[in-house]
C-alpha positions in Angstrom: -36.7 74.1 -66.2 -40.4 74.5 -67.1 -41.6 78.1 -66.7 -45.4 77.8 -65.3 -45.8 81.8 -65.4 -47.0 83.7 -68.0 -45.5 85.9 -70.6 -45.0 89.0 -70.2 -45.9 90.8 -73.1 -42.4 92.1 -74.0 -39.0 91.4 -72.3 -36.5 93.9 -71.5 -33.4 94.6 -69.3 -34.3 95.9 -66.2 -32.8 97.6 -63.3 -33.8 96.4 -59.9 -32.3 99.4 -56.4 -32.8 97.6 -53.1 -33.1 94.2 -52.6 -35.4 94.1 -49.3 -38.8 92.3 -49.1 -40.0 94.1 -52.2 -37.0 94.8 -54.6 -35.4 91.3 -54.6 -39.0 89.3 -54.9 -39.8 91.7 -57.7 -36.1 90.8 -59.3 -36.4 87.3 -58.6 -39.9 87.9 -59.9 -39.5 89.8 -63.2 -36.3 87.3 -64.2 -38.6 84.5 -63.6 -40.5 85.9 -66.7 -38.1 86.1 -68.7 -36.9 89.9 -68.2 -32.9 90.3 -67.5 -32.7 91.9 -64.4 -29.7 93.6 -62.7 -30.2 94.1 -59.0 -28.1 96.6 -57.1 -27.6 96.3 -52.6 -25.1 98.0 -51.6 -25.3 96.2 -48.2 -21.9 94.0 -48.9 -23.1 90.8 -46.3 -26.2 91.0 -48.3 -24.7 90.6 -51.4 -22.6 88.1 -50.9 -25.6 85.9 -49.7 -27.2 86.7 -53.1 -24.1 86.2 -55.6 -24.2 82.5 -53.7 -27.6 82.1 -54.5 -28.8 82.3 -50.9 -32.0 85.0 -49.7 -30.8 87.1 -47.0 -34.8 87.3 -46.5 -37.4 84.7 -45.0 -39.5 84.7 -48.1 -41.6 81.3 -48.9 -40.6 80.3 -52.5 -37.9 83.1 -53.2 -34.9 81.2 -52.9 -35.5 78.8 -55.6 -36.8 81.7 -57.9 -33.1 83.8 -56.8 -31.1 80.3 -57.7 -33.1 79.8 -60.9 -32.6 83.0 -62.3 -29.0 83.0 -61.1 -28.5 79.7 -63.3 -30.5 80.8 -66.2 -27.9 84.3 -66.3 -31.6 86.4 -66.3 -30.7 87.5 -62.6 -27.5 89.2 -61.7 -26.3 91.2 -58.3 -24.2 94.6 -58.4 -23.3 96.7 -55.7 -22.6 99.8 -58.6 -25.3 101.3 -60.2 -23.5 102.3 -62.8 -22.6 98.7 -63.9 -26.9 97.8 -63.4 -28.5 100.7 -64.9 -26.7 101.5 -68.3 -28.8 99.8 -71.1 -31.7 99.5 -68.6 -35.3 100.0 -70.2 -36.5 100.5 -66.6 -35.3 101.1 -63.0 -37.2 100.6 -60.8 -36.7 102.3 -57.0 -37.2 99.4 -54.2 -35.3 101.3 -51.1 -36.8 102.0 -47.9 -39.1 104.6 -47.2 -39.2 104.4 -43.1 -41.7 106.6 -40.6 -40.3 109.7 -39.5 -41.1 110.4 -35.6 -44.2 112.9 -36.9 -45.5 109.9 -39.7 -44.1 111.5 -42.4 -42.0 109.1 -44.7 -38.5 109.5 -44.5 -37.6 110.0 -48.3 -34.0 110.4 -48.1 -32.8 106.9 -49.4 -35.6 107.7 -52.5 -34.1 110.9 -53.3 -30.6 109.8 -53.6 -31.5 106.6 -55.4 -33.2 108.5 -58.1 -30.2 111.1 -58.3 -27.8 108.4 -58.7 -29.8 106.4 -61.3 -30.4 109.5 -63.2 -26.4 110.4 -63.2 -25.6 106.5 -64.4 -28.1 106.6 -67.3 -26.6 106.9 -70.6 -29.7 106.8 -72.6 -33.5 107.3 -71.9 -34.9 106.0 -69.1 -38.4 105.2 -67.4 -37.6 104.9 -63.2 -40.5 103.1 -61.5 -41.1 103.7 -58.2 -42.1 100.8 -56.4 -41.3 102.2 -52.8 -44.7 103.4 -51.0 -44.6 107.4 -51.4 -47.0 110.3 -50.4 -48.6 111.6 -53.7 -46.5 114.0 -55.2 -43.4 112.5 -55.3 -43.2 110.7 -58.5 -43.7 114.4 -59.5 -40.2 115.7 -57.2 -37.8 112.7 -58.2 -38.8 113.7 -62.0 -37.3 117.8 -61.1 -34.4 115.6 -59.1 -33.6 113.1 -62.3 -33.8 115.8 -64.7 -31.2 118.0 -62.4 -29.3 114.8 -62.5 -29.0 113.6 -65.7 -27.1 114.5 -68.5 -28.3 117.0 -71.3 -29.1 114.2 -73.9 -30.9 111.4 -71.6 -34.3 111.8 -70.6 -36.1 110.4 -67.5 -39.5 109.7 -67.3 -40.4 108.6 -63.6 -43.6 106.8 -63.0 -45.2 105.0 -59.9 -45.6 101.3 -60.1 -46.5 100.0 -56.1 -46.0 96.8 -55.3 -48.8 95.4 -53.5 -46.7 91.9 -52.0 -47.5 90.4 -48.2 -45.3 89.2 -46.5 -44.5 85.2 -46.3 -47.2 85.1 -49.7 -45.0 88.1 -51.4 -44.1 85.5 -54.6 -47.6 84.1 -55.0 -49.0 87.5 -54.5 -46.9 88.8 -57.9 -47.5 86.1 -59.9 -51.5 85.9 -58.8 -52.2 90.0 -58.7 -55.3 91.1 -57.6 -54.5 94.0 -59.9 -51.6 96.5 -61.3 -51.1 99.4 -60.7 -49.2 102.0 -63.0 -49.0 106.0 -62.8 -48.0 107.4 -65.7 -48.5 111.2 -67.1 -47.3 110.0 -70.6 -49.0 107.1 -72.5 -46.0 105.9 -73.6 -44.2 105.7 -70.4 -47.1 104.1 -68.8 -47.1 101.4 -72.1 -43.1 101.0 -71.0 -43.9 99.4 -67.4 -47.0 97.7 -68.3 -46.4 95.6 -71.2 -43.5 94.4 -68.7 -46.4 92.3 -67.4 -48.4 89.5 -68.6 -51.1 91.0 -70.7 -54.1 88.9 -69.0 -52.9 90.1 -65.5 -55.5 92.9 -64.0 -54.7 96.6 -64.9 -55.3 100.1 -64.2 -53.2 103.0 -65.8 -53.6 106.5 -64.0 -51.7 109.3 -63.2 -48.9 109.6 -60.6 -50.5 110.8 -57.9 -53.4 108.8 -57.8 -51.6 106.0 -58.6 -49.2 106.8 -54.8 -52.6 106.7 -53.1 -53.9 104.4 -54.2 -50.8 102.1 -52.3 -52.0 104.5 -49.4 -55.4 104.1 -49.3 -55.5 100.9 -49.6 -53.0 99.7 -46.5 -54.9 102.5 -44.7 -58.8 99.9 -45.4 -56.4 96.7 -44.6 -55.4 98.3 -41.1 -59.0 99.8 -40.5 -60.6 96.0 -40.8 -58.1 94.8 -38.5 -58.3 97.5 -36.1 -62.3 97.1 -35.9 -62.2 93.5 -35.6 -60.3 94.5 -32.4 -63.2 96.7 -31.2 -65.3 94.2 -31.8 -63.4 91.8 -30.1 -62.9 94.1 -27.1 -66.8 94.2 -27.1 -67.4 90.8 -27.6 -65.5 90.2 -23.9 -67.6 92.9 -22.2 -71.3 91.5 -23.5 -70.3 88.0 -23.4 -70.3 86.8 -27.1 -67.6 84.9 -29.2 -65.5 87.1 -31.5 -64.9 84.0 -34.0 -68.7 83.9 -34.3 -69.6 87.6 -34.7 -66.5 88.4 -36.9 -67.1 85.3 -39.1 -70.7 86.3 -39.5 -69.2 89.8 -40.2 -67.3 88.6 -42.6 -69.9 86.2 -44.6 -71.4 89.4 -46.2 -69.8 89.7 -49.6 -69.9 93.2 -49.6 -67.3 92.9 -46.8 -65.6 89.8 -46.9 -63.8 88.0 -44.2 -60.2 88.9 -45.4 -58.1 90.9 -42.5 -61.0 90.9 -40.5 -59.2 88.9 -37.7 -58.8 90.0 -34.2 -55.3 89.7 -32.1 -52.5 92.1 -30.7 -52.7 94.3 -33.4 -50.7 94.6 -36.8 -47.2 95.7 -37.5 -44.6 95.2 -39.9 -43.3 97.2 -42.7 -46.1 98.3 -44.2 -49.3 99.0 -42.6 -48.7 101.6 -39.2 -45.9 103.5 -41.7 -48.3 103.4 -44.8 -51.8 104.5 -42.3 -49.0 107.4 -40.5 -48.0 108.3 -44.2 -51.7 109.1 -45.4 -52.7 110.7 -41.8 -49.7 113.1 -42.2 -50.4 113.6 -45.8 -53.5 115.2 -44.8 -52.3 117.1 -41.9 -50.1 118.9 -44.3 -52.9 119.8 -46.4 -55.3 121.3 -43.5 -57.8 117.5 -43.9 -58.6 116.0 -41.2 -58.8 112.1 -41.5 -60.5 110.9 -38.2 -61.6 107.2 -39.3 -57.6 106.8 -40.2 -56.3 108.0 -36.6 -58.6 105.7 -34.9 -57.5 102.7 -36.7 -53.7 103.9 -35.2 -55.3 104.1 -31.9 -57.3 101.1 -31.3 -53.8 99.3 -32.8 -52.1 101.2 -30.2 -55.1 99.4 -27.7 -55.1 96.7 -28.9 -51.2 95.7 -27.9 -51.6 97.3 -24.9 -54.8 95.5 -23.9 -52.4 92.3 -23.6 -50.0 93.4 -21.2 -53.3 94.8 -19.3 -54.8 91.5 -19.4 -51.4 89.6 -18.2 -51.4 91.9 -15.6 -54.8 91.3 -14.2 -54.6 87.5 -14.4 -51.2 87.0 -12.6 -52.1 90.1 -10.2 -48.8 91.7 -10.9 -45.7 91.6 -13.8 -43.4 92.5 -11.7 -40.9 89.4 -10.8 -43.5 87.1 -13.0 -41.4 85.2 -15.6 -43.3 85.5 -18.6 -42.6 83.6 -22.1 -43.0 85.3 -25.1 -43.8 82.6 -28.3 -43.5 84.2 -31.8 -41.6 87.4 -32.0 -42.3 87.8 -36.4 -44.7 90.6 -37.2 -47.2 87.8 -38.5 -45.9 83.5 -39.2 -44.3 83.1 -42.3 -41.9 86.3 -42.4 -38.7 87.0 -40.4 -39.6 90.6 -40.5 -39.6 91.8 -36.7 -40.3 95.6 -37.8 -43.2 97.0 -35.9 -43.8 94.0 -34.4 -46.6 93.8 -32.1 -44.8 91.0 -30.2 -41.5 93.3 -30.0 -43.7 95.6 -28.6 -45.3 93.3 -26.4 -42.4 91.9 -24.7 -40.5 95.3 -24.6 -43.7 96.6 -22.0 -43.2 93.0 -20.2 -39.9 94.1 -19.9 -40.8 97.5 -18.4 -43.2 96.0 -15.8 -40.5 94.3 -14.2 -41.2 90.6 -15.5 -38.6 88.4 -15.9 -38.9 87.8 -20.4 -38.2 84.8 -22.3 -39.0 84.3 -26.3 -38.9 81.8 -29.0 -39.7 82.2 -33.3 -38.7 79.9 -35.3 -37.3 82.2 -37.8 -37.7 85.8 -36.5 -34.9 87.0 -33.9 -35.2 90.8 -33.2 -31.7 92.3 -32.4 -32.9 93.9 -29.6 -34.1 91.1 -27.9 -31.8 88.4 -28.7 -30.3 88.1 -25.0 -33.9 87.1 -24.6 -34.8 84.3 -27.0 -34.6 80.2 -26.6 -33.9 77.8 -29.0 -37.5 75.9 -28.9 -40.6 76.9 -27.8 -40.3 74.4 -24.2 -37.2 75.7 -23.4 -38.5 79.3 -23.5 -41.6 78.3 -21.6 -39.7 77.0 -18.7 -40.6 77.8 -15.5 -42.8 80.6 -17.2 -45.9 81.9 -14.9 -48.1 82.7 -18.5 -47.0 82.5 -22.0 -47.7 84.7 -24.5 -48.7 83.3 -28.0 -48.3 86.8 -30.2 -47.8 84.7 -33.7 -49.7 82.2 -35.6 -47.2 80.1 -36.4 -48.4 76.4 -37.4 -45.6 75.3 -35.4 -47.5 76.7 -31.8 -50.6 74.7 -32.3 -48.7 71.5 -32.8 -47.4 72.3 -29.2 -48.1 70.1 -26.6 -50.7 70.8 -23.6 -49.0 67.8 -21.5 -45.6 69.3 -21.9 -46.3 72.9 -21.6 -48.1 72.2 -18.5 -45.0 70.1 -17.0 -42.5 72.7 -17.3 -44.6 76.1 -16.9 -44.6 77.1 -13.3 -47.9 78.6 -13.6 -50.6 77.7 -15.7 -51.8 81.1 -17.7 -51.2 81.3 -21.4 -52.7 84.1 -23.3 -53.3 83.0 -27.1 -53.8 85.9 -28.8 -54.1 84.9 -32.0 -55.7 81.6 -31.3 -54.1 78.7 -32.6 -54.1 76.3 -29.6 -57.0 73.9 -28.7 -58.8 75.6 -25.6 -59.9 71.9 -24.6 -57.0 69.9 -25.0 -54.9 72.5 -23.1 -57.6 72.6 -20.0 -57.1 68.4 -20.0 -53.8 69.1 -19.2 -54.3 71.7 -17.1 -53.9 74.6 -18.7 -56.1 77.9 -18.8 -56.2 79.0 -22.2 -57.4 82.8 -22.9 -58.6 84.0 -25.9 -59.1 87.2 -27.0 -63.0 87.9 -27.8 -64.0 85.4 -25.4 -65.0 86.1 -21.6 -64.3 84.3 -18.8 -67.4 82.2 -17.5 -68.0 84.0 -14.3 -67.8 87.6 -16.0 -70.8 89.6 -14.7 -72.5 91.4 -18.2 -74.6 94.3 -16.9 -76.2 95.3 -20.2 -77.8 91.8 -20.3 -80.1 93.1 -17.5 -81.2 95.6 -19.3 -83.7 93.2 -21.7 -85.1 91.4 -18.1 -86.3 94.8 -17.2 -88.0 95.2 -20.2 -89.5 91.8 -19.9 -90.9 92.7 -16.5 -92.5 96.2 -17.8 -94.1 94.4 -20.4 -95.6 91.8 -17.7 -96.5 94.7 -15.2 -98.9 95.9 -17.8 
C-alpha cells in the first residue's frame, strides 16, 4: 500500500505507554512512517479491540492507519512493558494526566509509567513525554528514572507534546503546525526529532519551556473561545449579530478567525485541565494570572447561560421535558470528558426537567438511562431541544418533523447549525446565541438619540 507521508529522517523502534486519544494516534502515527512501534494498554477490553485491529476510540481515519500498521508488522500491542520497551530507542509517555479538585494535574499515572519504563530498560534510553505536564517535570521523572534504572542504563527524558484535536487528531500529525521538542542535551533532542520528517516545522528548547509551551498555548485557544462568548453575550444585550461581529473579528490577520466561535463553552480533555494546570502553576509560584481565570469563568458562564436561557423561555424547568441533541465534547469525537453538554443536561436534570439525549457516537456513562437511539425519538414530546454539538447530522434534521413530534416549539441551537427560516416555516422558534429576540428593548441605543437632540438644541 502506497505510503503518501513523508520520511522521517531515520526509523527506529519505538515504545508507545497508553493508548488514549494521543498515544495510539501517535503509534498508529509513527508506524505509518515507517518506525516499528510497540504500544503498551494495560486496559485488557482495550487491547483486545486493538490486537483485532479495531479502535476502541472515535478517531476519523485511525482505524485504517491501526489495521495498516497491524498488517505491515510495524505496529504491535503489549500489555507488558517489559516485552515493548527493551531495544526501544524511545518511549514515549502517553498516560493520562487528569485535574486534581484544586487544578493541579494529577501526575500519579506519569510517575509510575516512567518508573516502570526505567526498571524494563536494558540499554540507553530517551523517554518522551507526550502527556501535558506543568514545567518542571520532565526535570522530576529524570531523578525518578535514574532511581529506577539499573547502574549501566542511562535515561535521558525529554518533553515532546502532542498538539492533536480531537476528530482531526491524524491530519493534525501528519500536517503539524509545528514540533515541539525539549531537550537539555543536543543529542537527546537530535534522538526525538530526526524521528520526524525533516521538512516538518521545528523548535528545539529546553524542557521547561518546551511543557509551557503545551500550556500556554491551550490556555490562548480557551481565551478566544471564552471572549467570543463575551462578545456573544454582548451582542444579545445591544442588538447585533455575533456571526457578523466575530467574523469581522476574525478577518484581521493578526487574529484570525480560528476558535473564535461562540456556543456553550468548551470541554474535553484538554483545554479547562490544561488552562487549571497553568493557573495552578502560578498559584504555586506566588503569580497571579487574571486574563487565564477569566477565561475559566466566562466558560463556567457561558454553560450556565443556557440553562438560564431555557429557563426564561419555557418560564420554568421544572416538569418541562427537555431534549438534549449532541452529548460529545465537540462533533467528530466520542470523547464526553468535560463536556459542556454533560454538563448542560446534568443542571436540566437538577431543575427538575424531565431529560432526554441523542449523539450519534458519544454516550456518556452517566447518562446513558437518558439517551435515544435517533435524534426524533429523543425529541419526542420535548417542550425545547437543546442542540449542544455541531454535528453535520443535526442540520440535516427536519423542521417538518421536529415540529410534529415536539410538544412545544422552543429549540435552543447553541452552536448554530440549523436554518432559523426553514425551522420558523414549520413552526419552530429557533434561538441562537448572539442574536436577540426582535422585541428586546436596547437601552444604550438611546443614548446616541440624546446626543442627536443636544446637537439640534444648539
Amino acid at each position: 500500500m502506497h505510503k503518501p507521508h513523508p520520511t522521517p529522517q531515520r526509523l527506529a523502534d519505538i515504545c508507545v505507554v497508553g493508548a488514549g486519544y494521543v498515544g495510539l494516534t501517535a503509534a498508529a502515527c509513527f508506524a505509518a512512517l515507517g518506525h516499528r512501534v510497540r504500544c503498551v494498554e494495560n486496559d485488557q477490553r482495550r487491547l483486545s479491540q486493538m490486537r483485532r485491529g479495531e479502535t476502541p476510540i472515535y478517531e476519523p481515519g485511525l482505524d485504517g492507519l491501526l489495521r495498516e500498521g497491524m498488517s505491515t508488522g510495524r505496529l504491535t500491542f503489549t500489555s507488558e512493558i517489559d516485552q515493548a520497551v527493551p531495544g526501544a530507542e524511545v518511549a514515549f509517555l502517553c498516560v493520562g494526566t487528569p485535574a486534581r479538585p484544586d487544578g493541579h494535574p494529577d501526575l500519579r499515572q506519569l510517575a509510575a509509567a516512567a518508573r516502570q519504563v526505567a526498571t524494563a530498560a536494558t540499554g540507553d534510553l530517551v523517554v518522551a513525554v507526550k502527556s501535558t505536564v506543568p514545567p518542571g517535570t520532565c526535570e522530576a521523572l529524570q531523578l525518578l528514572s535514574d532511581d529506577a534504572a539499573s547502574p549501566d542504563v542511562r535515561i535521558s527524558v525529554a518533553s515532546n507534546p502532542e498538539f492533536l484535536r480531537e476528530s482531526q487528531a491524524v491530519s493534525d500529525f501528519f500536517h503539524p503546525d509545528r514540533v515541539v521538542v525539549g531537550a537539555d542535551e543536543e543529542a537527546t533532542g537530535s534522538c526525538i526529532a530526526t524521528l520526524y520528517p525533516s521538512e516538518w516545522p521545528m523548535l528545539r528548547c529546553d524542557r521547561r519551556s518546551s511543557e509551557l509551551i503545551k500550556y500556554a498555548s491551550n490556555t490562548f485557544l480557551a481565551l478566544k473561545i471564552s471572549f467570543a462568548n463575551e462578545i456573544a453575550g454582548l451582542c444579545e444585550h445591544v442588538g447585533a449579530e455575533a456571526v457578523s461581529v466575530l467574523a469581522g473579528v476574525g478577518m484581521d490577520q493578526r487574529i484570525g478567525p480560528s476558535f473564535l466561535a461562540h456556543g456553550p463553552g468548551f470541554g474535553g480533555s484538554c483545554l479547562t485541565k490544561d488552562v487549571s494546570g497553568l493557573v495552578a502553576t502560578a498559584d504555586a509560584l506566588g503569580y497571579d494570572t487574571p486574563v487565564a481565570r477569566a477565561t475559566l469563568d466566562v466558560n463556567a458562564w457561558a454553560r450556565g447561560r443556557v440553562v438560564d436561557k431555557l429557563a426564561t423561555l419555557l418560564g420554568s424547568l421544572a416538569g418541562k421535558a427537555i431534549a438534549v441533541l449532541g452529548m460529545a465534547f465537540k462533533a467528530g469525537t466520542d470523547d464526553v470528558r468535560d463536556s459542556p453538554a454533560v454538563t448542560i443536561a446534568e443542571r436540566l436534570l437538577a431543575e427538575g426537567a424531565a431529560v432526554s439525549t441523542f449523539d450519534p457516537v458519544a454516550e456518556p456513562e452517566a447518562l446513558r438511562h437518558l439517551q435515544h437511539p435517533d435524534a426524533y425519538s429523543a425529541v419526542s414530546g420535548a417542550d425545547a431541544v437543546v442542540i449542544a454539538t455541531a454535528w453535520p447530522e443535526f442540520a440535516q434534521l427536519d423542521p417538518a418533523r421536529l415540529a410534529s413530534v415536539m410538544s412545544g416549539r422552543v429549540i435552543l441551537d447553541t452552536v448554530g447549525v440549523l436554518d432559523p427560516a426553514a425551522a420558523a416555516a414549520s413552526g419552530l422558534d429557533v434561538i441562537l446565541p448572539g442574536r436577540s429576540a426582535m422585541d428586546t428593548f436596547h437601552p444604550v441605543m438611546v443614548r446616541p438619540l440624546e446626543w442627536a437632540l443636544d446637537a439640534v438644541l444648539v
